[in-house]
N, C-alpha and C positions, 0 to 999 in steps of 0.2 A: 595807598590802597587803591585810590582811584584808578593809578595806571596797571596798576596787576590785576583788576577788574576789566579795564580796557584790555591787556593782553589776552587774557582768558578768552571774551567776548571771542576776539579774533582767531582765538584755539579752534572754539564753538564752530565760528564762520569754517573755518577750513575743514571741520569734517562734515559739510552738510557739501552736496553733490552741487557740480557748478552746472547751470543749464547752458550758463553763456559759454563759459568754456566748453561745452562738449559741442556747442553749434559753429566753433571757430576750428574746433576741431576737425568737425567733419569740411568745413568749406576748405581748410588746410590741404584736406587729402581729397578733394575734389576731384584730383585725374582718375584712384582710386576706385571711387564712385561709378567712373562716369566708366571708367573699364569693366567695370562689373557690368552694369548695364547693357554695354556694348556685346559682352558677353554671354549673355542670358537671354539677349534678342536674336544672338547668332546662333543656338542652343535653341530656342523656339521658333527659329528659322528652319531649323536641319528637321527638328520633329517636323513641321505642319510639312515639307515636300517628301519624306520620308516616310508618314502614317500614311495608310492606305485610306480612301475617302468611304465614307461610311454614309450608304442612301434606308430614307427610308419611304415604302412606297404602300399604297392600301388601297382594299377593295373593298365595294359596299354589298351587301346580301339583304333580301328580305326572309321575313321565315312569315308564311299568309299560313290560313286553313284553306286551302282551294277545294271545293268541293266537286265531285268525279259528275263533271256532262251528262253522264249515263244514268246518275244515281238519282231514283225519286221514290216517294212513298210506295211504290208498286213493284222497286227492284226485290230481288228475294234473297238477293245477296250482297249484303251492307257491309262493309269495314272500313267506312272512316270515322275518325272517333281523336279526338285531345280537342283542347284548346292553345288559341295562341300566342299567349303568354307561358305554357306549361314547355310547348318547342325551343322558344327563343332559350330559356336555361336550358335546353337538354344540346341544344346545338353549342351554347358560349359554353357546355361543359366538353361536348365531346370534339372540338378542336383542339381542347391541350388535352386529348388524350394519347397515347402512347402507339394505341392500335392505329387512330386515324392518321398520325405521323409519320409512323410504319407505311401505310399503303401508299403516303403522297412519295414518300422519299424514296421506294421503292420503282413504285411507275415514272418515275422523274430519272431514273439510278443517278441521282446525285453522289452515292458513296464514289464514283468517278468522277476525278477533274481532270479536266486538260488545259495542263498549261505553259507559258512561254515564259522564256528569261527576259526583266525587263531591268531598268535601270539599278532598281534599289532591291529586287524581290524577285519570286517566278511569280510571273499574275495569272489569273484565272480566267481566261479566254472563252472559257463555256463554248459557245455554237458558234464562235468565230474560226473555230480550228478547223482546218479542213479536212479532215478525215474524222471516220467513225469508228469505237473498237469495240467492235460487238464482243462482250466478255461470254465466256463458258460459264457457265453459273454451278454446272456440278463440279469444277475443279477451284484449287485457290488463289487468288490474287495475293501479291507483299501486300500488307497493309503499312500506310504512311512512311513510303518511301516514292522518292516519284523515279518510275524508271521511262529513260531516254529515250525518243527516237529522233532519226535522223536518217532524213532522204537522200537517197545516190541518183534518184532519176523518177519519172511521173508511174515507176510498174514497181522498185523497189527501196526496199528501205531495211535500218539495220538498228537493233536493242542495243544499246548500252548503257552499263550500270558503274559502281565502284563500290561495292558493299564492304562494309569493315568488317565485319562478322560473320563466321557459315553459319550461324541460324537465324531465321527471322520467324515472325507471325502472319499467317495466311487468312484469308476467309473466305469461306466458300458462299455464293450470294443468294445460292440456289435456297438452301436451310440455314442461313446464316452464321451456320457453325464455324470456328477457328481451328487450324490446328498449326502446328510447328512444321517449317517447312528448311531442308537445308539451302543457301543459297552461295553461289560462285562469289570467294573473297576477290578484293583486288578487280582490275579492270575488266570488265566483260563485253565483248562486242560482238553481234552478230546478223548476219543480213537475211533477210526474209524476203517474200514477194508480197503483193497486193492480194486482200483476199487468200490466201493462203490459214492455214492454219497456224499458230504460235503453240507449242506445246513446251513449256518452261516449267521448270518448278517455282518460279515467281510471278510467271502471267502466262494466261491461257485465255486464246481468242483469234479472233480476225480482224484487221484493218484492213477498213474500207474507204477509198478515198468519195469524197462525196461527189457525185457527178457534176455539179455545178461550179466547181473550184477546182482551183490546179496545184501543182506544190513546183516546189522550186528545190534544185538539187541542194544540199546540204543545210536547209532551213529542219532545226531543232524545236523540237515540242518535247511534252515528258508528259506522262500519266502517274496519276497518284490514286491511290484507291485509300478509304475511309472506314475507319470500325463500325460498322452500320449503327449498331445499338448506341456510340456513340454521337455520332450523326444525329439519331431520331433526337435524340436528348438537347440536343443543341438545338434545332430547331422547334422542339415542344415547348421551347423556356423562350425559345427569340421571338415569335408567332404571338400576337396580341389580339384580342379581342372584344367589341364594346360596343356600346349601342350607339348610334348615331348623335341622336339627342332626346332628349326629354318628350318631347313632344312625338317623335317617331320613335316607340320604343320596339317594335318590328324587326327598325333598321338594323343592321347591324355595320358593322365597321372590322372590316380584317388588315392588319396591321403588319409589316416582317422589315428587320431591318440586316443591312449587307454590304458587303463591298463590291457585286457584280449586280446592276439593276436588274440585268433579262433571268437571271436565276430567279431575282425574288420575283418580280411580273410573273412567271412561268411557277414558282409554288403558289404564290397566294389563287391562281387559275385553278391550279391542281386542285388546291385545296374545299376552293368552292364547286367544283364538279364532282368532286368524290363525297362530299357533303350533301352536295344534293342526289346525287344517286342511292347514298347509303341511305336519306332518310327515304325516297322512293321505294328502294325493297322493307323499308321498315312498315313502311304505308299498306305495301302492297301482300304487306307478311300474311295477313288473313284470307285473302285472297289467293293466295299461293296455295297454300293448306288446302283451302275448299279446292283448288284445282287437282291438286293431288288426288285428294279421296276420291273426287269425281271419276279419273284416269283408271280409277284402281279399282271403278264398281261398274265402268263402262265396257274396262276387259274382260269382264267375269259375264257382263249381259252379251256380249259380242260372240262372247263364245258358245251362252249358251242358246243365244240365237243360232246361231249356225247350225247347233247339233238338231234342235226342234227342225229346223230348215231341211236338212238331211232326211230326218226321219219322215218327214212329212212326205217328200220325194220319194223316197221309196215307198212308203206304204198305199199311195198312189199307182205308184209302177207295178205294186203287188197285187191291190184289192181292184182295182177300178173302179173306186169309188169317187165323184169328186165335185158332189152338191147334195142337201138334205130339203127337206121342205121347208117350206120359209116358216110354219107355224112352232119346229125344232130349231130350226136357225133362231129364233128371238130370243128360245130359252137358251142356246148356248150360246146366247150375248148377252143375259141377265147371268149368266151364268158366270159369264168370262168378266165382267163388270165388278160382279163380286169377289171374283179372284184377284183381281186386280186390286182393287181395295185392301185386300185382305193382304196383298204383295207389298203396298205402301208403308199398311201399321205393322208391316214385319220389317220393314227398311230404317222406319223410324226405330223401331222396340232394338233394331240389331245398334244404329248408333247409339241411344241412350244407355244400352249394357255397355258397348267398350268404351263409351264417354265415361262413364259411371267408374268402369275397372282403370281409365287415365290419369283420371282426378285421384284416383285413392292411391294408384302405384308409382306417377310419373312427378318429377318436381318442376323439370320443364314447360309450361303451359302455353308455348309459346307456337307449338302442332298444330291447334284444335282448328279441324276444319267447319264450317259455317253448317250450324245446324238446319238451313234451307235448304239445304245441297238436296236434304233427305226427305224435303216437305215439311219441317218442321215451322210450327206458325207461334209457338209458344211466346209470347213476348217477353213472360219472364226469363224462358232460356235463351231467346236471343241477348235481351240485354245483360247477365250473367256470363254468357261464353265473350262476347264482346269486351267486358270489362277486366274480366280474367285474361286475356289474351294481351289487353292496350297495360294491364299492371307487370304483367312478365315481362313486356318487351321492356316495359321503362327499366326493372331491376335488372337485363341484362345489361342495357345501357347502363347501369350505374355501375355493374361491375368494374367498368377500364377506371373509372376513375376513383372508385373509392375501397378503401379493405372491408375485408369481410367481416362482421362484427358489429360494424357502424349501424346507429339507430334508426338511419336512413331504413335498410334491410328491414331492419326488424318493426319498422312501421306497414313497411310495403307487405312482409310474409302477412304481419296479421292482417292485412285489408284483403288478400290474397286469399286467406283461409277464410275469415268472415263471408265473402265472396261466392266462394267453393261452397261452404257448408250451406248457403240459403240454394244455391244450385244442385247438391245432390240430394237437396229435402226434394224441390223441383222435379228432379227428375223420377225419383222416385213418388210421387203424385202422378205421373203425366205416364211414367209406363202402367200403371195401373188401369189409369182409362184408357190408353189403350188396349190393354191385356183386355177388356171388355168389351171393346167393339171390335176385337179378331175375334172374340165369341159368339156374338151376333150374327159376324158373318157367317161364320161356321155352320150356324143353324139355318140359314137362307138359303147357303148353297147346298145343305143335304136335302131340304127340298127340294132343286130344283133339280138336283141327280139322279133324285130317288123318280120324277118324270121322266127321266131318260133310258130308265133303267129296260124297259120297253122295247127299247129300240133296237134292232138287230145289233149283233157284235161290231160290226164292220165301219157300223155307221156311229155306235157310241166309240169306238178307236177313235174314227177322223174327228168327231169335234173335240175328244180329248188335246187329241196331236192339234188342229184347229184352233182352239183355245189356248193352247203353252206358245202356239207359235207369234199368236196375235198378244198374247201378254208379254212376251220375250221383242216383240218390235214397238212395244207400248212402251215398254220397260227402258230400249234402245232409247227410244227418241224422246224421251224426256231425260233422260243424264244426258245426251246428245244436246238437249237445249239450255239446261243447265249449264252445263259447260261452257257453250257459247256464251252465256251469259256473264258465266262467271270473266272467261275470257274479253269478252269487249268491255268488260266494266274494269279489267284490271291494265290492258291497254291503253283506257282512255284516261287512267291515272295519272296525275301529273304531281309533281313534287312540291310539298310544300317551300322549299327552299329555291327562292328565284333570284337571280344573279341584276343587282340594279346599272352596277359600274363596276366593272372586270378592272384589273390592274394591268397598269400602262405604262410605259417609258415614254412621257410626252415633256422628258428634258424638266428638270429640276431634280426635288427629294435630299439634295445633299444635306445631310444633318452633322456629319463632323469629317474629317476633325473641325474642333471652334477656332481658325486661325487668329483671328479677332480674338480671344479667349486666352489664347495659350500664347503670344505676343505681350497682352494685358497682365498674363501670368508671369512670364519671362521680366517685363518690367519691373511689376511688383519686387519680385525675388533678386532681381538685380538692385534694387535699389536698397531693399531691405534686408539682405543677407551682409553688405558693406556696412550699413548701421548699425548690424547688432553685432559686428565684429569688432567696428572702433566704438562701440558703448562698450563691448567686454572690456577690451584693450584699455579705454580711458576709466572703466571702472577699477582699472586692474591698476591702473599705473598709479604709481605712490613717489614719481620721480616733480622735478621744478620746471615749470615749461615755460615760466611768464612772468613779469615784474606785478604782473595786478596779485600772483599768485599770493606773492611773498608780503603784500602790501594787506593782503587778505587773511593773512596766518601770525602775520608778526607784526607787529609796532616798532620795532628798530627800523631808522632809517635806512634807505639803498645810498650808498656814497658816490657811485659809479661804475659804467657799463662797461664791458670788454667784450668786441668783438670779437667774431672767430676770426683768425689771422695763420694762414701756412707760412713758413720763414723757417730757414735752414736750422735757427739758432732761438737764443730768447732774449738778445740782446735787441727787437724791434725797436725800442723807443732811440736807441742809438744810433743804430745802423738805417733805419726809415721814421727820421726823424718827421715826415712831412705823410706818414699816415695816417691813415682814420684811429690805427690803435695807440700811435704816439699820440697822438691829441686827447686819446681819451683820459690814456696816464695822467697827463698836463691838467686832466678836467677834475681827477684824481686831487690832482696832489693842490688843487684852489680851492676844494673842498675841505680836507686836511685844514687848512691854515683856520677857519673857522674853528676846528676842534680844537686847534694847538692853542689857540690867541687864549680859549678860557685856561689854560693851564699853566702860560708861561710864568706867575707869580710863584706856582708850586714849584715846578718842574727847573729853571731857571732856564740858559740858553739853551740847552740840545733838546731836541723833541722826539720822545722816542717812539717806534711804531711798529707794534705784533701783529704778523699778519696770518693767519691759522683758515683751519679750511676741517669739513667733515670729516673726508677721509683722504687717502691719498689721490692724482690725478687730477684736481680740480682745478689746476692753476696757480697753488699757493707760488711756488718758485719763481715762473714768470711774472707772476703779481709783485712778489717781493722785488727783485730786481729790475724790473724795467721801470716803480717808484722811486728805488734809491736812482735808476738812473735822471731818471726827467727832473730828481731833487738835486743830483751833482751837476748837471748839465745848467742850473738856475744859479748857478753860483754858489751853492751851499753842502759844506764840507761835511760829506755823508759817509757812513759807514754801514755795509751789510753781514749781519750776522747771522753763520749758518747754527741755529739752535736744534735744527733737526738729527738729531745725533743717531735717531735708528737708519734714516735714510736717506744722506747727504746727498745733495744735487750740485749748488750752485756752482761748483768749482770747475766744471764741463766746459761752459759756455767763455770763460774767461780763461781757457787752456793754461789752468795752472791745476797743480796734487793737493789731491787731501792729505795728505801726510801730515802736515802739520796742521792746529787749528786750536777751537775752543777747547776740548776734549785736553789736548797735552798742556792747557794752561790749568783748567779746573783742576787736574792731578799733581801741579807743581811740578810740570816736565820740562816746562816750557815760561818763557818770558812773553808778555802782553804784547812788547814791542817786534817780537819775532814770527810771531804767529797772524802778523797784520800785512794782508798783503796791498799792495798799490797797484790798478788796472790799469790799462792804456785809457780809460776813462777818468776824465779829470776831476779831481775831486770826488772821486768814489774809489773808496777802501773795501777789501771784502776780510771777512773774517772765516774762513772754513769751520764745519765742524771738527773735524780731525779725523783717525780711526775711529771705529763704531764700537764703545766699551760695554764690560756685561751688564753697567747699572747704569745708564743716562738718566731715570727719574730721579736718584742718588745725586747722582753731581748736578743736575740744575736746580738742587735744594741749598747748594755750598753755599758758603759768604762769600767763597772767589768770586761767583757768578754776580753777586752785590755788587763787590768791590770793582770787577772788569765791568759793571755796566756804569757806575760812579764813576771811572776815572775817564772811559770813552765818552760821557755829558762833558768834561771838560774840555776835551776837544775837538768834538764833532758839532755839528749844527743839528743833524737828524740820524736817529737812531733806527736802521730797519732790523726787527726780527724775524726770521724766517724759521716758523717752528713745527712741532708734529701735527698730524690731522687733529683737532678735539676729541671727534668722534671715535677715535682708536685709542689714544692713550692720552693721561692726565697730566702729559710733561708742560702743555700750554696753558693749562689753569695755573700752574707757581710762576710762570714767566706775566703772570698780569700786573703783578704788584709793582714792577719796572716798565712799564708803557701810560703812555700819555692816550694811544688811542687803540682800538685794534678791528684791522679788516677780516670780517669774517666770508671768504672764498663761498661763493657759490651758480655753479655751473650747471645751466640750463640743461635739460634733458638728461643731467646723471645726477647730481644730488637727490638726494630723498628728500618726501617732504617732513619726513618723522626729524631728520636732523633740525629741522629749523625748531622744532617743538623744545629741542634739546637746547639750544643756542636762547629758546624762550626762558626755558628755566634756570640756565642759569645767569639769564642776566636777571630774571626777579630775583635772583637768589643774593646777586651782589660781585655774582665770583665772576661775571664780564662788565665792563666798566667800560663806557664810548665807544661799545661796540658799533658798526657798522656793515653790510651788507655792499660788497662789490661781487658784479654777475658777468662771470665769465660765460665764453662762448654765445654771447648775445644775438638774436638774430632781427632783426626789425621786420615784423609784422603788423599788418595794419590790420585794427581792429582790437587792439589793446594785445598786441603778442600774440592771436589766435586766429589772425587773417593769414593771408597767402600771397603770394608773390614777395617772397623773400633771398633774400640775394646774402655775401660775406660783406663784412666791414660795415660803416659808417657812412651809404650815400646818402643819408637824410638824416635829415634834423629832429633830433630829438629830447634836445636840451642835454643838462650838466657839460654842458662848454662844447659839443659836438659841431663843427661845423659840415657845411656841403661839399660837393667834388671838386670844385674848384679850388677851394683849398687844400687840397690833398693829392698827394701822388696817387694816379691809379693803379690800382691792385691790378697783379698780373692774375686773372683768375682763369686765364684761357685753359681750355680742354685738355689742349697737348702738354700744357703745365703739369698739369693736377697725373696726368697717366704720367709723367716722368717720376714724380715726384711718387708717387704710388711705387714705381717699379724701382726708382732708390728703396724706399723703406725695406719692400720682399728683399 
């Protein structure tokens, strides 16, 4: 029981995963390894000179409140207004917007490259090409095809294309629109001049050579044009932006990365000057307004100064009138004083009605001109139009970046309206006192008219006309100063967006490819895609690779090794008596004598020996026979019988027929003594199996097969059986009961290891008896059969009688051999 515990154990052992074995495995296939490697560094080689280098380069911005030099508690016309915190989000929003991308990529026309053939790619040359092509913007360019040019001389040059298709897609750059455009299949070439016009249905324009540059007769360039809208998208997404640090939260930090440094240098410029401009007119947006309205109440006084001007001229030229007395003159300057006045609170009452009809009819509020324009002093309407105006601009801004709907909106309208509604309470308080003090007037100046009333006609005309002229140049020169005001204060405006450190190509920025990375990559993958290949493979294999294998799975002894050996024939131990594999036999059959010595009381002189294998191909035949040989060759009178009756071999090698053999004696066809043949080898008899019958399980159950193995112990010294594979069929389990010992074949790198399981059970079972283990095809590997540098045959020692080269003839293992011998077999 103990020892079929012991086997089991060793069952167990063999299905749990060898670590050692998979680490002799992999050193085994080491070149394997190392080609892979070699391979995946040449592969991360080709990428890293083959990807195009990827820079990235940044400029810094500040976003201040700078407040206007002009502006002080006294100006009448104020519109600066946020904070500097509220900027900084409105600028890091409005760079990834759509519109501001649109204008950089626009003013840049980067939707054109120009580019040259280089090694691996066409590269993007940007401002190193020497000509310019100024495009047609109302007609359409191919999109994302690059069409050719090529120079004949320093004045001309000629298109060429090779389209596969008549139709392509166009865009016109002017309104960005697309449309379908036919184009010439097949090769197109055509010559043009310098500055001349290009009229194609695939490109429309002029090239210009740049004056500073020259070209050279047949040097190739090619133009490509860009789906704008895709464009913008690409760089809205590539365009980064951040604040510098913690501590300056002002700064900002503009980001872009690329394969052409001077492009990105040249957007992220773009970028921060169209920024700062855009917030400039944003700044200056109330200021605009108030200029406006000023323009539009200075031409209406311009004019009608003129006409008072006119009329006064004539009625001069008519009456001859053209001075009053000075105690008339004072009333028509208390006079004209009150008219004046009374022109103000008509100035003001006329914007607070159409302010009033704006706010109620307009959604825009982004118009309102500065209610100082108009002499307005109201501080609640000042600071109400100011904040109404700084809340529309912000929600225009918020438009590009956010959908409609968003709570953002609907926070801003109600502050908007809140706003609004305490403004047209405002206003509506404020026209009314006024509506009062044009009453006032009213009644001051019919007194003082009703004094004039008096006066001859001629002379109440001239201070009429007198008075409209002198309110109409009152009138003038105060919107005249206004304006002025308005205008040096919107002049002196400066941006809150100031440029700290513009972007530069001052040599560095490379950010990839990671060649370092992608090498480090390559390695990994080289090394670890060969490992997980021979893990599958070694997990996968269920074949014998090793002596420690079988020492590991099974408790039957190993009896001895059999190197691999090429030889014409399988008579080795005969014909190279002085090989590594003749010696093994010899190592063979000194082990034998141990097994036989416990059996000779039973067995009496002849020894008999079965020698069986898993399946076919293992070696059984050559095993059989080169034993009996190395046994006849010691002096002892051997006999080989072919028991394999499905698949007779041995008769080849000894150029005799099967025709006669075992077979025609089991059936009574034949006599014991006829069917025994004599070799040129002394002392070795062979027995054939015979013809191949339809029951061979049948007849190796006979008493013949008894009685012809009884009567060959009488006169043979050693009995060999050469029998079926186990593994196939059960003819060598009844052939046990007549052997004294028996070799079980098994050949490295083709037996399975499920047979030896099989070879386990049935020797607990009883039905294999002294069995043993000889391992064909043997390779000597150091490190317990899992190391490498392994060679054929026997040059090292490694016990069961094996000796070194010097004893042994050298194997002819030469190259030129092995390709003969190859080109025999085909």
């Amino acid at each position: 029981m103990k020892d079929y515990d012991a086997i089991e154990d060793q069952d167990a052992q063999g299905l749990s995963f060898d670590f050692r074995g998979f680490l002799f495995k992999v050193l085994n296939l080491w070149k394997f390894v190392l080609i892979c490697i070699g391979t995946a560094l040449l592969i991360a080689y080709f990428v890293n000179v083959r990807k195009q280098n990827v820079y990235r380069l940044d400029a810094l911005i500040s976003v201040d409140n700078d407040q206007n030099p002009f502006f002080t508690a006294n100006t009448s016309i104020s519109f600066n207004w946020g904070g500097v915190s509220g900027k900084v989000g409105k600028i890091m929003t409005a760079i990834k917007t759509r519109t501001h991308n649109e204008k950089v990529v626009d003013s840049l026309q980067y939707y054109m490259s120009y580019l040259k053939e280089g090694k691996y790619r066409k590269e993007d040359i940007y401002k190193k090409a020497p000509f310019e092509f100024v495009i047609d913007k109302s007609k359409g360019q191919v999109l994302n095809y690059p069409v050719g040019i090529r120079f004949l001389n320093a004045t001309e040059f000629e298109i060429f294309t090779a389209f596969e298709e008549s139709h392509a897609t166009a865009q016109k750059y002017g309104d960005k629109s697309k449309l379908g455009i036919s184009v010439p299949t097949g090769d197109f070439v055509k010559a043009f001049k310098v500055n001349t016009s290009i009229d194609l249905t695939f490109l429309n324009g002029r090239l210009i050579v740049k004056p500073d540059q020259t070209v050279k007769p047949g040097d190739e360039y090619f133009i490509q044009f860009s789906n704008f809208d895709g464009l913008v998208n690409t760089y809205k997404s590539k365009i980064a932006i951040s604040t510098y640090s913690q501590a300056s939260s002002n700064i900002l930090r503009l980001q872009l990365e690329g394969h052409n440094k001077a492009k990105i240098v040249d957007y992220l410029n773009a970028t921060s000057a169209i920024l700062s401009q855009t917030e400039l007119e944003r700044k200056n947006l109330y200021a605009t307004n108030t200029i406006k309205f000023i323009d539009s109440s200075l031409a209406a006084v311009n004019s009608n100064l003129k006409e008072v001007t006119d009329e006064m001229n004539k009625f001069r030229s008519d009456n001859k009138v053209f001075d009053v007395s000075s105690e008339i003159a004072q009333i028509s300057e208390e006079l004209r004083q009150f008219e004046t006045a009374k022109q103000q609170e008509e100035s003001k009452l006329d914007y607070l009605d159409n302010l009033e009809v704006y706010l109620n009819t307009k959604t825009d509020y982004t118009n309102i001109a500065a209610p100082t324009s108009v002499g307005i002093e109201e501080s609640n309407i000042l600071r109400s139009v100011s904040k109404i105006v700084e809340l529309a601009a912000e929600r225009q801004n918020l438009e590009y970046t956010t959908k409609e709907g968003s709570g953002l909106f609907k926070d801003l309208d109600r502050r908007i309206d809140s706003e609004k509604n305490v403004l047209l309470e405002t206003i509506d308080a404020t026209k009314r006192t006024i509506s009062v003090g044009i009453g006032t007037l009213n009644r001051k100046m019919a007194l003082l008219e009703a004094e004039l009333s008096d006066l001859p006609e001629e002379e109440q005309q001239f201070l009429k006309i007198q008075r409209q002229l002198d309110l109409s140049q009152e009138a003038y020169n105060i919107y005249l100063a206004k304006r002025s005001e308005a205008a040096i204060v919107k002049a002196a405006n400066i941006s809150d967006l100031g440029i700290v450190d513009e972007a530069k190509d001052i040599g560095g920025g490379l950010i990839g490819p990671n060649k370092s990375l992608n090498y480090m990559m390559g390695l990994m993958l080289g090394f670890f895609t060969p490992m997980f290949l021979i893990f599958i493979v070694y997990l996968l294999d269920n074949t014998i690779h090793g002596s420690d294998e079988i020492t590991r799975m099974s408790n039957i002894p190993i009896l001895g090794l059999v190197g691999k050996y090429r030889y014409k024939n399988n008579l080795v131990a005969y014909e190279k008596p002085k090989s590594a594999v003749a010696e093994s036999f010899r190592a063979i059959r000194s082990s034998l004598q141990f097994i036989f010595k416990n059996q000779e009381i039973e067995t009496g002189r002849a020894h008999t020996l079965m020698v069986t294998s898993s399946v076919s191909g293992e070696g059984k035949t050559f095993t059989s026979i080169n034993t009996a040989t190395v046994y006849a060759l010691s002096g002892k009178k051997t006999v080989l019988v072919g028991l394999d009756l499905r698949k007779p071999k041995i008769f080849d090698d000894f150029d005799i027929t099967n025709e006669q053999g075992v077979v025609n004696y089991l059936i009574g066809d034949d006599t014991l003594e006829n069917i025994i043949t004599h070799t040129h080898i002394e002392n070795l008899d062979i027995i054939t199996s015979g013809p191949i019958p339809p029951n061979p399980s049948e007849l190796l159950m006979s008493e013949r097969l008894r009685a012809m193995i009884a009567t060959l112990k009488e006169t043979y010294d050693v009995i060999i059986l050469d029998t079926p594979p186990l593994g196939l069929v059960t003819d060598a389990l009844e052939l046990t009961q007549y052997v004294d010992a028996t070799i079980f074949m098994v050949r490295l790198d083709y037996t399975k290891k499920g047979m030896l399981q099989l070879v386990n059970a049935k020797h607990r079972s009883g039905e294999l008896k002294n069995v043993s283990y000889v391992l064909n095809f043997y390779r000597h590997k150091n490190n317990s059969n899992y190391g490498y540098g392994y060679g054929y045959g026997y040059g090292y020692g490694y016990g069961y009688g094996v000796y070194g080269n010097s004893y042994h003839e050298k194997d002819d293992n030469s190259i030129i051999k092995k390709i003969k011998q190859f080109l025999k077999r085909i």
